[in-house]
ZAMARGU-4260 file (C-alpha; in steps of 0.2 Angstrom, whole numbers, plus 5000, padded with zeros to 4 digits):
<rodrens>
0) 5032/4997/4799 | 5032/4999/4818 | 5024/4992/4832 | 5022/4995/4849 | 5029/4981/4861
5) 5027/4982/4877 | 5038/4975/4891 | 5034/4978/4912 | 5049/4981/4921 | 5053/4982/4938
10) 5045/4969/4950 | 5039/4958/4936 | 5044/4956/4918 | 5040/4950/4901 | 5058/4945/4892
15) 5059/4939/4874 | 5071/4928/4872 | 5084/4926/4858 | 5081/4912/4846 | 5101/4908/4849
20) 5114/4910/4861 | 5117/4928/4866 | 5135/4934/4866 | 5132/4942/4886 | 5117/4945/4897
25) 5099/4944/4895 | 5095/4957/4882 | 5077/4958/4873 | 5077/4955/4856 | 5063/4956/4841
30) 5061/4944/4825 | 5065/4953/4808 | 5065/4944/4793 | 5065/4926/4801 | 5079/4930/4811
35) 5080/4938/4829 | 5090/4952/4831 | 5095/4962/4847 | 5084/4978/4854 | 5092/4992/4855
40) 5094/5010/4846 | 5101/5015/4831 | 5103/5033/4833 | 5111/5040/4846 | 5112/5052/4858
45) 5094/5044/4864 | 5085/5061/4866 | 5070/5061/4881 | 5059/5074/4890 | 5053/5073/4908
50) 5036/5072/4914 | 5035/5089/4927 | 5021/5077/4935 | 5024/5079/4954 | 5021/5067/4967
55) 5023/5069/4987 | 5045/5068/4992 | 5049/5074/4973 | 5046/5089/4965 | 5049/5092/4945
60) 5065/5098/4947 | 5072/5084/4961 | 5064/5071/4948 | 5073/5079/4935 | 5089/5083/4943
65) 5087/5061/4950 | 5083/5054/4933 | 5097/5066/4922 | 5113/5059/4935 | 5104/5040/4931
70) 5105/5042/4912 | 5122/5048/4915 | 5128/5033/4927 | 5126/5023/4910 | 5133/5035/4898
75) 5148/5040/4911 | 5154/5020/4908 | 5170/5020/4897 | 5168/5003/4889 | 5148/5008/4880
80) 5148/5019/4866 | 5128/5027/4874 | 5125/5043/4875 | 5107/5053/4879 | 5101/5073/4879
85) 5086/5079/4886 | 5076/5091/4876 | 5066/5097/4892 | 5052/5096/4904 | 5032/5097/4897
90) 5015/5090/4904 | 5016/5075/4895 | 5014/5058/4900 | 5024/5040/4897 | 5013/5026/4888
95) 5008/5034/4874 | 5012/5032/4857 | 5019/5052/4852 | 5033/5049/4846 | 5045/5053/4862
100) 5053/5046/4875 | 5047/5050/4891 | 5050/5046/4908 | 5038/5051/4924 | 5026/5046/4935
105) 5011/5038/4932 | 4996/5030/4943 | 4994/5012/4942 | 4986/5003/4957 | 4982/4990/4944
110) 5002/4984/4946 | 5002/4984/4963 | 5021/4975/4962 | 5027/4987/4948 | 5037/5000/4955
115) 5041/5006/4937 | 5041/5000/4918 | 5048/4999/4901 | 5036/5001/4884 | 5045/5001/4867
120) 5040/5006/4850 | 5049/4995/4836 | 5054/4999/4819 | 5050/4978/4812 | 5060/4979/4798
125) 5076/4983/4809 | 5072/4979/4826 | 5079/4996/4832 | 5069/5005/4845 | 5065/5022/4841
130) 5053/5026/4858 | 5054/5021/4873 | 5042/5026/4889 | 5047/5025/4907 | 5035/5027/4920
135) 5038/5025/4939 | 5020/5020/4950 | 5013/5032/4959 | 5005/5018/4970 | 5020/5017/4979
140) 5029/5032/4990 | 5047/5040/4981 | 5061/5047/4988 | 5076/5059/4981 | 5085/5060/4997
145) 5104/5057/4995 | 5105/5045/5010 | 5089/5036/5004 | 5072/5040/5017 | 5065/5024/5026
150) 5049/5018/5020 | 5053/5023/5003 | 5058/5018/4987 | 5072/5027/4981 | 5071/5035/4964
155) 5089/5036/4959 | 5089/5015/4961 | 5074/5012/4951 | 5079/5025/4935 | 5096/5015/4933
160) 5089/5000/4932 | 5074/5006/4919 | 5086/5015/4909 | 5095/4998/4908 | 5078/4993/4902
165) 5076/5006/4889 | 5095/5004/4882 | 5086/4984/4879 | 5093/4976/4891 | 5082/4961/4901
170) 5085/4957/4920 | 5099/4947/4929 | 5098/4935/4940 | 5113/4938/4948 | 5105/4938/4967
175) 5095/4928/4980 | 5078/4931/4988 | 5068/4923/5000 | 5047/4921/5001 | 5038/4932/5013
180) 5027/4923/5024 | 5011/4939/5016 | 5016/4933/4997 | 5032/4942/4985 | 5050/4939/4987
185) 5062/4947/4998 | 5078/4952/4991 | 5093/4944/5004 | 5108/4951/4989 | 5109/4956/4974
190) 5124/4958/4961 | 5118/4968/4947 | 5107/4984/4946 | 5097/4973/4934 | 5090/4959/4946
195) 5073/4960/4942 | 5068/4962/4960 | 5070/4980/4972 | 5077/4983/4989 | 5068/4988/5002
200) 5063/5005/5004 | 5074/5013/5010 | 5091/5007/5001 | 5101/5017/4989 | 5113/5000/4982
205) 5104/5001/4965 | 5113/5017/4959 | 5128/5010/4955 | 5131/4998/4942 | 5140/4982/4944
210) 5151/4971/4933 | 5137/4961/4925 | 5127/4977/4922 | 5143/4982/4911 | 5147/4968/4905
215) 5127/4969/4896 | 5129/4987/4891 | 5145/4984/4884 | 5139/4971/4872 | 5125/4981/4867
220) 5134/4997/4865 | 5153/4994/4864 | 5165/5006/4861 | 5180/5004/4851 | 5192/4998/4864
225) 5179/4984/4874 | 5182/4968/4862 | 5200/4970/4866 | 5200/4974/4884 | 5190/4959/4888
230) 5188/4940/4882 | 5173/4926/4882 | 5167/4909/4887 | 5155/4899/4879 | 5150/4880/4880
235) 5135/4869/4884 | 5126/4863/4898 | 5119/4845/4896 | 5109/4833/4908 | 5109/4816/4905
240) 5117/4822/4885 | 5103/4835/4879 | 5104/4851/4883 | 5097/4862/4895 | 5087/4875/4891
245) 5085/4891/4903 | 5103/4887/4915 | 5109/4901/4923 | 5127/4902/4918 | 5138/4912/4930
250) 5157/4918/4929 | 5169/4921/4943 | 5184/4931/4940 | 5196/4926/4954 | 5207/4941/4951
255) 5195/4952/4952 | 5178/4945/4959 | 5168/4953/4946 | 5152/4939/4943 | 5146/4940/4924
260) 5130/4928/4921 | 5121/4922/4908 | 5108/4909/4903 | 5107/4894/4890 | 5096/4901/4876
265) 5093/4886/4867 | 5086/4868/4867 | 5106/4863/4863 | 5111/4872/4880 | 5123/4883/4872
270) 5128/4899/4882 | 5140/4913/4879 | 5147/4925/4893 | 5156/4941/4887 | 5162/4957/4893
275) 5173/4947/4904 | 5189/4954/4913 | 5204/4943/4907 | 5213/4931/4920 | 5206/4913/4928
280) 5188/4912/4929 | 5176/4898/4938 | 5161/4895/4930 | 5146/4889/4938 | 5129/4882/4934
285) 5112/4884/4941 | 5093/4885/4939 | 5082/4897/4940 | 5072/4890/4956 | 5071/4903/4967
290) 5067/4914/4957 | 5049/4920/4946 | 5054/4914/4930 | 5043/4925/4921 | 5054/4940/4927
295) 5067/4930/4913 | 5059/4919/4900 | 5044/4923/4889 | 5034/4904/4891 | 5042/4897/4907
300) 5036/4880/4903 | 5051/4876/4892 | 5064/4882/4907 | 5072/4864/4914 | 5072/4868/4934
305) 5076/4851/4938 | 5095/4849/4940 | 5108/4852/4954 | 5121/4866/4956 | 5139/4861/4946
310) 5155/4868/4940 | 5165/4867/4924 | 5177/4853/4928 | 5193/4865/4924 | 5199/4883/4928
315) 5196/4896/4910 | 5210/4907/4911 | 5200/4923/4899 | 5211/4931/4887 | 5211/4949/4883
320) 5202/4949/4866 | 5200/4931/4866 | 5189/4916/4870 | 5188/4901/4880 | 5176/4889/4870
325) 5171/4872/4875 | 5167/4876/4893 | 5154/4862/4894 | 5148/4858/4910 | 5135/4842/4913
330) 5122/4844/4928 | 5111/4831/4937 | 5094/4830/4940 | 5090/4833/4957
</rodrens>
């Protein structure tokens, strides 16, 4: 049986949530059986055709030649077993249910904050996707330029980050924004190609992916070497001795700098951060308050907002192939 589900990505987002801890990043998951199991493919390479759609700044074959090096800034990673091939252009669009993946542009005024967007058809007795649809808004103004053009959005940027969307994975929130005094959020950094939130026009630093982006991919998809190569943390977050649900759990690796986060998953707080590079890590705690929850958590009421910022009381020192458990760390309310 398969069914379509459908998940906006970009500016905002609809993330399921797993019923338990994930082993690293937010990833989307599906209920099979009772159970919930991770969203991603089962057959691979992920074949695709391209929209030949044109818009003003990008021809068919800029868009083509833009969205192929994004696919390949994924599969180029040596620590994810993904792989994709292209079976060509046609005058098709995304957002149907034809049995191909496509990616292209599409006109929605209607999602005025959208710059582009995820759809999935599921196989419910597995979980495994087998279509996905990209589009990228025409509402907005695009850009292929190497350097990135002022006052608009640059395509490379925003098919990395939806092609993290189509391999299943959710957003980080590994950055900060601000409000803007007009309404939306301003983005001030951001450490992972997945932050659920773009750059100004103009800005190019979404192409290239960052440890946390890696870290998720790699979990998804890893190949035969990654378990190895890199270790683990997992523990709780507790306020007042119940757990906290929806914690932004983040990872420091000292040695490196490389920032891996996570969240708590479940009502007993429990989080697991892999993909880590070995060595002594600091982990740190946060909520989610600066942030749109909904770009995260599917039913936001349930997210616990309402603690300060804390460290684990101890340095983890991550082994290769190994993990650090018990890494609790207890927050106060504000």
């Amino acid at each position: 049986m398969r069914r379509r589900a459908v998940v906006v990505a970009g500016l905002v987002a609809l993330v399921i949530v797993a019923g338990g801890p994930a082993r690293a990043y937010l990833k989307f998951g599906t209920a099979v059986d009772g159970r919930t199991v991770d969203l991603q493919w089962g057959a691979l390479p992920v074949g695709y055709v391209l929209s030949n759609r044109e818009v003003p700044g990008v021809s068919a074959a800029a868009f083509a030649s833009t969205v192929d090096q994004a696919f390949q800034t994924w599969e180029s990673l040596p620590t994810a077993a993904v792989s994709f091939r292209r079976s060509g252009m046609a005058g098709v669009d995304p957002e149907e249910e034809d049995g191909l993946t496509v990616l292209g542009f599409d006109d929605r005024p209607d999602l005025d904050r959208v710059l582009g967007a995820t759809s999935y058809t599921i196989d419910t007795s597995t979980g495994q996707i087998v279509e996905a649809d990209v589009f990228f808004n025409t509402t907005f103004a695009w850009s292929v330029a190497s350097s990135g053009e002022p006052g608009r959005y640059d395509l490379a940027s925003i098919a990395v980050h939806e092609i993290g969307h189509l391999l299943g994975l959710g957003h980080s929130a590994l950055g900060e924004t601000e409000l803007r005094p007009s309404g939306g959020r301003r983005v001030v950094a951001s450490g992972a190609v997945m932050f659920p939130v773009a750059m100004a026009p103009g800005n190019i630093d979404g192409r290239d992916l960052r440890p946390d982006d890696v870290a998720g991919v790699s979990d998804l998809y890893p190949d035969g070497s990654v378990v190895q190569q890199t270790g683990s943390i997992s523990g709780r977050v507790r306020k007042g001795g119940r757990g906290v649900f929806g914690a932004h759990v983040v990872a420091l690796n000292l040695r490196t700098g490389a920032l891996v986060g996570n969240f708590t998953l479940n009502q007993s707080g429990e989080y697991v951060i892999a993909g880590l590079d070995p060595g002594p890590t600091v982990v740190r705690v946060e909520p989610l308050d600066d942030a749109d929850l909904e770009s995260f958590f599917e039913g936001t009421t349930t997210v616990d907002i309402d603690f300060q910022v804390a460290f684990a009381r101890r340095l983890v020192v991550v082994p290769a192939g190994g993990g650090v458990t018990r890494v609790d760390v207890d927050v106060k309310s504000k």
